[in-house]
The first five atom37 places (N, CA, C, CB, O) and aatype in JSON, in Angstrom:
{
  "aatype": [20, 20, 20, 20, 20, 20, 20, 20, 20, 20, 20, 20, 20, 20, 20, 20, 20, 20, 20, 20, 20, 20, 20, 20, 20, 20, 20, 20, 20, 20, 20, 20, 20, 20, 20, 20, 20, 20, 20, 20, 20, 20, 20, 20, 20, 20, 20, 20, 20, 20, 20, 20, 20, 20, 20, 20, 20, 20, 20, 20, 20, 20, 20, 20, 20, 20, 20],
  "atom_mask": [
    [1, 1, 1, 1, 1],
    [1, 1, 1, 1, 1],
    [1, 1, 1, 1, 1],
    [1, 1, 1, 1, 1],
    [1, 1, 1, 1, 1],
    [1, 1, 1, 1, 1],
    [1, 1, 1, 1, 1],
    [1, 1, 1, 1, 1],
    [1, 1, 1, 1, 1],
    [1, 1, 1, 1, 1],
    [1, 1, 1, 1, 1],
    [1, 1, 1, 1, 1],
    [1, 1, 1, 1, 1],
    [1, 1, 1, 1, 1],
    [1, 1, 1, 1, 1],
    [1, 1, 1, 1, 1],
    [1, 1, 1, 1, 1],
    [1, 1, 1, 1, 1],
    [1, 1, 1, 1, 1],
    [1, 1, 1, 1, 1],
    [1, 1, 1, 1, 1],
    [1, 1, 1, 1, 1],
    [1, 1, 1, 1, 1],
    [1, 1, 1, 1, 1],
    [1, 1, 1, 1, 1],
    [1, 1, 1, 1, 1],
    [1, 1, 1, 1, 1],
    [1, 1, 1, 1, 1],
    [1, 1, 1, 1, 1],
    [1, 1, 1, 1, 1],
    [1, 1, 1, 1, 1],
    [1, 1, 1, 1, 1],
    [1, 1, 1, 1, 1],
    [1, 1, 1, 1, 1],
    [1, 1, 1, 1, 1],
    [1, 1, 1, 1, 1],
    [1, 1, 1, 1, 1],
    [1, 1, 1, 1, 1],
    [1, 1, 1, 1, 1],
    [1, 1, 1, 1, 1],
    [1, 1, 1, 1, 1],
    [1, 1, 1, 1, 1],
    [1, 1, 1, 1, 1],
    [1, 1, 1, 1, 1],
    [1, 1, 1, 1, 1],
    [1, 1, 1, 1, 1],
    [1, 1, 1, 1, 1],
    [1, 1, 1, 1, 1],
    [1, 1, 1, 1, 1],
    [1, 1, 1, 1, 1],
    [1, 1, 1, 1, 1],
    [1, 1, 1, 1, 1],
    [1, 1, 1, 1, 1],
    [1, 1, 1, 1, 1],
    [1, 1, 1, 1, 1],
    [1, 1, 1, 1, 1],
    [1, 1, 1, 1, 1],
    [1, 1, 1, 1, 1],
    [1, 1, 1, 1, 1],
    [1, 1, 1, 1, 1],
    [1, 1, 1, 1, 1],
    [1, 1, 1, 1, 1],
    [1, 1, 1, 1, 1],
    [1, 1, 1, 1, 1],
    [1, 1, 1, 1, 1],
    [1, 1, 1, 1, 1],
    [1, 1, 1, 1, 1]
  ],
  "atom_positions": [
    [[-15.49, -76.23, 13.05], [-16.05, -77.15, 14.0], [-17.25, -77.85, 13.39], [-16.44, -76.43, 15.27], [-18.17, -77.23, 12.86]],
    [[-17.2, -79.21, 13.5], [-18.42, -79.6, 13.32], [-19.51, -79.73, 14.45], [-18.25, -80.68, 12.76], [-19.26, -80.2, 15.56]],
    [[-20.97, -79.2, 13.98], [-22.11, -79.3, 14.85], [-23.1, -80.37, 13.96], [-22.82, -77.67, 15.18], [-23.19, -80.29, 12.73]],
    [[-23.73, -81.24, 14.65], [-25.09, -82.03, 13.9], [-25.78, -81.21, 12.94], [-26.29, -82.47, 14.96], [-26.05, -80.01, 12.91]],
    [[-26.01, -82.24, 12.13], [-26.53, -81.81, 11.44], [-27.73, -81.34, 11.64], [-26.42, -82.36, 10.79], [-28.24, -81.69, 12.7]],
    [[-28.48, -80.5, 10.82], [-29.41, -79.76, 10.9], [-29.5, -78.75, 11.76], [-30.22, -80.34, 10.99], [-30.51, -78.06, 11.81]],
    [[-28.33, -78.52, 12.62], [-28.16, -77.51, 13.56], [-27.47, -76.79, 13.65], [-28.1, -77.7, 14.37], [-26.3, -77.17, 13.63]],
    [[-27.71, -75.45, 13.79], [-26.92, -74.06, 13.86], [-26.62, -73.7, 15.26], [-27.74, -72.83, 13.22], [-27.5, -73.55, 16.11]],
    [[-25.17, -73.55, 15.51], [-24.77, -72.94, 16.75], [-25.37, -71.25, 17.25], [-23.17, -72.96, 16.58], [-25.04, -70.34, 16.49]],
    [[-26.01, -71.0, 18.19], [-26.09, -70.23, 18.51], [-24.8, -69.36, 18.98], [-26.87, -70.53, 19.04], [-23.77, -69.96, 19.26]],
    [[-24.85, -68.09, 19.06], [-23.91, -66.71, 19.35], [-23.51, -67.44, 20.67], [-24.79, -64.87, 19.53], [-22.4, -67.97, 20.64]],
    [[-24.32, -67.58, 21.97], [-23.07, -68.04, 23.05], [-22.81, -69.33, 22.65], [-23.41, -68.07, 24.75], [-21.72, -69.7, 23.1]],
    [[-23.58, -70.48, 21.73], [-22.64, -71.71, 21.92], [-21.16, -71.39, 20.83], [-23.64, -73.33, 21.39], [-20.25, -72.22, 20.81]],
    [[-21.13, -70.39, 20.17], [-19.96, -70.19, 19.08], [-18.83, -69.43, 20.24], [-20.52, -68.98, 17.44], [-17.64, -69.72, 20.35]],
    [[-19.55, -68.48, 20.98], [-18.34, -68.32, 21.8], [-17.78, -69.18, 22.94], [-18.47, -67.22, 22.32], [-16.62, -69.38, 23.31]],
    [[-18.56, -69.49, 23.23], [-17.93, -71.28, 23.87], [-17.12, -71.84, 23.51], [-18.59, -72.43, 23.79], [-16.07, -71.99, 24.14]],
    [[-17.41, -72.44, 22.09], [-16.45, -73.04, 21.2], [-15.22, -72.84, 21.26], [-16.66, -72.82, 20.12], [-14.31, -73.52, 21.73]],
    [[-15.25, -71.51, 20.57], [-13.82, -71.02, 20.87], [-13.03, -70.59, 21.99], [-13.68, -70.18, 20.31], [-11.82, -70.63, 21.78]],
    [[-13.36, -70.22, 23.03], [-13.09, -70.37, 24.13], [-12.31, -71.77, 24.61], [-14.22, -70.12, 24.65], [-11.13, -71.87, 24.95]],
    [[-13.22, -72.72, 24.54], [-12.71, -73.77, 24.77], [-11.41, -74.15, 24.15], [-13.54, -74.51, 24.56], [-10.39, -74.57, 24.69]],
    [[-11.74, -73.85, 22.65], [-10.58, -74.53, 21.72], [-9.34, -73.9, 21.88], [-10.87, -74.48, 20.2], [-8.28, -74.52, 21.75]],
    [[-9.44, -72.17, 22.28], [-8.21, -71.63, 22.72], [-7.4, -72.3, 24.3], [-8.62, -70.03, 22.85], [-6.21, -72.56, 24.46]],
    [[-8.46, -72.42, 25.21], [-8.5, -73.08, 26.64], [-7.56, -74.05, 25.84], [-10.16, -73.7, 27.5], [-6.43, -73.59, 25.63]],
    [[-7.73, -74.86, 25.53], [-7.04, -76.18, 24.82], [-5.88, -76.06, 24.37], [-7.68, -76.71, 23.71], [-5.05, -76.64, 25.06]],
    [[-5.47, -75.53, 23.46], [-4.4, -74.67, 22.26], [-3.65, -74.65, 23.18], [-4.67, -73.11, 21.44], [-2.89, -75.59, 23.4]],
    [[-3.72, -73.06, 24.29], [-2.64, -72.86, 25.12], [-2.72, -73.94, 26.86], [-2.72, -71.03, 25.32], [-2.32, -73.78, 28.01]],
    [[-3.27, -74.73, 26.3], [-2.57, -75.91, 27.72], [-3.35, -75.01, 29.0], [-0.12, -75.9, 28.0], [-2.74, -74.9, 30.06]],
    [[-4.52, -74.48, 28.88], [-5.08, -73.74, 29.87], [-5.97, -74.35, 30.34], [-5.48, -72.62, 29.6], [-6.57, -75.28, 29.8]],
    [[-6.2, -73.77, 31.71], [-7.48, -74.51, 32.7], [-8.57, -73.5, 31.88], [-7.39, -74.25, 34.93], [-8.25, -72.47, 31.3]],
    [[-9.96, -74.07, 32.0], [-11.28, -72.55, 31.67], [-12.29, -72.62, 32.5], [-12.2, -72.48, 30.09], [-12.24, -73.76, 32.95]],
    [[-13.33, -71.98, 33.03], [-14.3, -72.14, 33.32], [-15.11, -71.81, 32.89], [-14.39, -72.04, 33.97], [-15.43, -70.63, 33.02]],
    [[-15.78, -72.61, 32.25], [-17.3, -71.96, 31.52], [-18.13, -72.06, 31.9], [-17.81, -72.22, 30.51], [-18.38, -73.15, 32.41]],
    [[-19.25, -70.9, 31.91], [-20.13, -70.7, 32.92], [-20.98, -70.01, 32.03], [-19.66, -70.01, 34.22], [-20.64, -69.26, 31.11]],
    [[-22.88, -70.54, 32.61], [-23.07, -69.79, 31.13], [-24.93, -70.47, 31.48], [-21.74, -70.65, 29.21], [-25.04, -71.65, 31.82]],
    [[-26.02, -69.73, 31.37], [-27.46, -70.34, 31.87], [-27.86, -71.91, 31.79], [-28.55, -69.65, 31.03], [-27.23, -72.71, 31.09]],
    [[-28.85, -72.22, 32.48], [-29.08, -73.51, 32.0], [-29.91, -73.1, 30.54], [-29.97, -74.5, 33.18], [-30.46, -72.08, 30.14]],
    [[-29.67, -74.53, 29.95], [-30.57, -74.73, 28.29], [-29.53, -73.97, 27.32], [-32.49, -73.74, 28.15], [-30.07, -74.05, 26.21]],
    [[-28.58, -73.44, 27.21], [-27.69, -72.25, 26.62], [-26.73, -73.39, 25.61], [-26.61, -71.17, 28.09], [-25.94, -73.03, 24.75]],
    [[-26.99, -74.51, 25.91], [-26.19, -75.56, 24.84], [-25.0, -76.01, 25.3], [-25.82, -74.96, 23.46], [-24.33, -76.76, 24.58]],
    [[-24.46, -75.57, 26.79], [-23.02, -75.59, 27.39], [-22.32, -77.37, 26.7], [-23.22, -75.46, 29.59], [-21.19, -77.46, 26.23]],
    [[-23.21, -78.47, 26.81], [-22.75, -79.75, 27.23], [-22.12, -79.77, 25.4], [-24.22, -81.12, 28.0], [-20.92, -79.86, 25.11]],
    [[-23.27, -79.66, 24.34], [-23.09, -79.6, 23.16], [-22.21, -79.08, 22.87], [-23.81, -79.27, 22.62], [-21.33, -79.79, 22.39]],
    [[-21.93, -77.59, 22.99], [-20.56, -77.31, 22.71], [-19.49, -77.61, 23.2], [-20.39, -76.42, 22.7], [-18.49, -77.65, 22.48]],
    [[-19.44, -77.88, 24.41], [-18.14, -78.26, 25.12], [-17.62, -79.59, 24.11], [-18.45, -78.74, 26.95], [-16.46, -79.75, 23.72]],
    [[-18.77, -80.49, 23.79], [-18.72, -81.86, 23.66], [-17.91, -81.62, 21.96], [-20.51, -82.76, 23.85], [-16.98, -82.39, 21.75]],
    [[-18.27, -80.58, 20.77], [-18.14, -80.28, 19.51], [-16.93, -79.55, 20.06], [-19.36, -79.57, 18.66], [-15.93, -80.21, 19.76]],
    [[-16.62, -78.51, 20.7], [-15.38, -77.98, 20.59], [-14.54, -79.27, 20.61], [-15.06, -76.9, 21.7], [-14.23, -79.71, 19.5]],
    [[-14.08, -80.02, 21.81], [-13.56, -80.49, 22.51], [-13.07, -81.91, 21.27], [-14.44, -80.55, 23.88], [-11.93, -82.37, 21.22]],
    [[-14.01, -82.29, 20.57], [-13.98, -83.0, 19.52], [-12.91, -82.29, 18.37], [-15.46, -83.16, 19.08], [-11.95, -82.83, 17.82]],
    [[-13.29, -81.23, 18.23], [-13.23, -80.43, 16.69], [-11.23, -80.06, 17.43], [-14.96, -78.35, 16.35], [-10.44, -79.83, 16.51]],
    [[-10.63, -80.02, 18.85], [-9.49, -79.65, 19.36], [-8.61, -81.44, 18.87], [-9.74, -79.06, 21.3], [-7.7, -81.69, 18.09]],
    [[-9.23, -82.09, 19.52], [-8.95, -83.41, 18.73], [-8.62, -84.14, 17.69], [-9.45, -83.78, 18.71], [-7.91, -85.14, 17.59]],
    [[-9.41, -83.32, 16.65], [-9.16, -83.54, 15.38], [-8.34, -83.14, 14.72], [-9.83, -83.37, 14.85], [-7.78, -83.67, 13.77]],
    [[-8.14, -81.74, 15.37], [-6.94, -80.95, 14.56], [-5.49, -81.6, 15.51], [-7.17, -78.8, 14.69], [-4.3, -81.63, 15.2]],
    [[-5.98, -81.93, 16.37], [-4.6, -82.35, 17.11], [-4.02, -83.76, 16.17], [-4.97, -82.83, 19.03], [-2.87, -83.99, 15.79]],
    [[-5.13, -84.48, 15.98], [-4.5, -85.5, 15.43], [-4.17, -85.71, 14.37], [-4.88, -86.24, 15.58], [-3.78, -86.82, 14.01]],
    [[-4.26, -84.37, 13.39], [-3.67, -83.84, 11.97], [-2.5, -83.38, 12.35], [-4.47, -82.7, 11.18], [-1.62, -83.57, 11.51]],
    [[-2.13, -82.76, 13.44], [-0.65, -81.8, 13.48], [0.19, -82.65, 14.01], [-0.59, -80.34, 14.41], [1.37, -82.4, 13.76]],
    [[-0.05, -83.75, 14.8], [0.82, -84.93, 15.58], [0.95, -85.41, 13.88], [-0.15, -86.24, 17.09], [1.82, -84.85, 13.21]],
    [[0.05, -86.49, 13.2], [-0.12, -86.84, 12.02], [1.26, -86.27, 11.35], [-1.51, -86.33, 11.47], [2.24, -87.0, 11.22]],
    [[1.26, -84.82, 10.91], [2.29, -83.96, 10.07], [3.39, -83.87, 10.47], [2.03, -82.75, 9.87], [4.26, -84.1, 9.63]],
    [[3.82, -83.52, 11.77], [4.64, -83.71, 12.51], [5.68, -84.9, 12.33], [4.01, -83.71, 13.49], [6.9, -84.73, 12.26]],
    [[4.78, -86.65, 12.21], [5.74, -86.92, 12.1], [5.75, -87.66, 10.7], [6.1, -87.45, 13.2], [6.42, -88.67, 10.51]],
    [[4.89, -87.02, 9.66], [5.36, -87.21, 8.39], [6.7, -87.16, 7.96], [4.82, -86.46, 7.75], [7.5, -87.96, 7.47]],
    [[6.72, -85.63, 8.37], [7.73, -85.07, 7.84], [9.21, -85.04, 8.56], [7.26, -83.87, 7.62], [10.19, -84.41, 8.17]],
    [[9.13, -85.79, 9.56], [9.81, -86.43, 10.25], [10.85, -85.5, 11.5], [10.48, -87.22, 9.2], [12.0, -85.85, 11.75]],
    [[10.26, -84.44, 12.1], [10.77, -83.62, 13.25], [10.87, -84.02, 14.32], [10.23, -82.69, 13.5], [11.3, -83.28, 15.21]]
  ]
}
């Protein structure tokens, strides 16, 4: 996943992340829930990006190779 630069994800924004990105993967609803200031918007915003990207590499391959 990419995060801005100069910035390190904290322990709950990394489990966020992935959370989300699995939420995503399997076509699932999530609710994330989680203090205020805890980074929720940032990560949602970097997972949610970083699910995107890889999506548009495997669509990309997909129809390289012509399936």
């Amino acid at each position: 996943m990419h995060f801005p630069k100069g910035l390190n994800p904290h322990v709950p924004q990394k489990i966020t992340m992935s959370k989300v990105i699995a939420a995503l993967r399997g076509k699932q609803n999530a609710l994330i829930e989680s203090p205020t200031g805890t980074g929720k918007s940032l990560s949602l915003l970097c997972s949610a990006l970083a699910w995107q990207e890889g999506e548009k590499v495997r669509v990309s391959f997909y129809f390289r190779v012509g399936n």
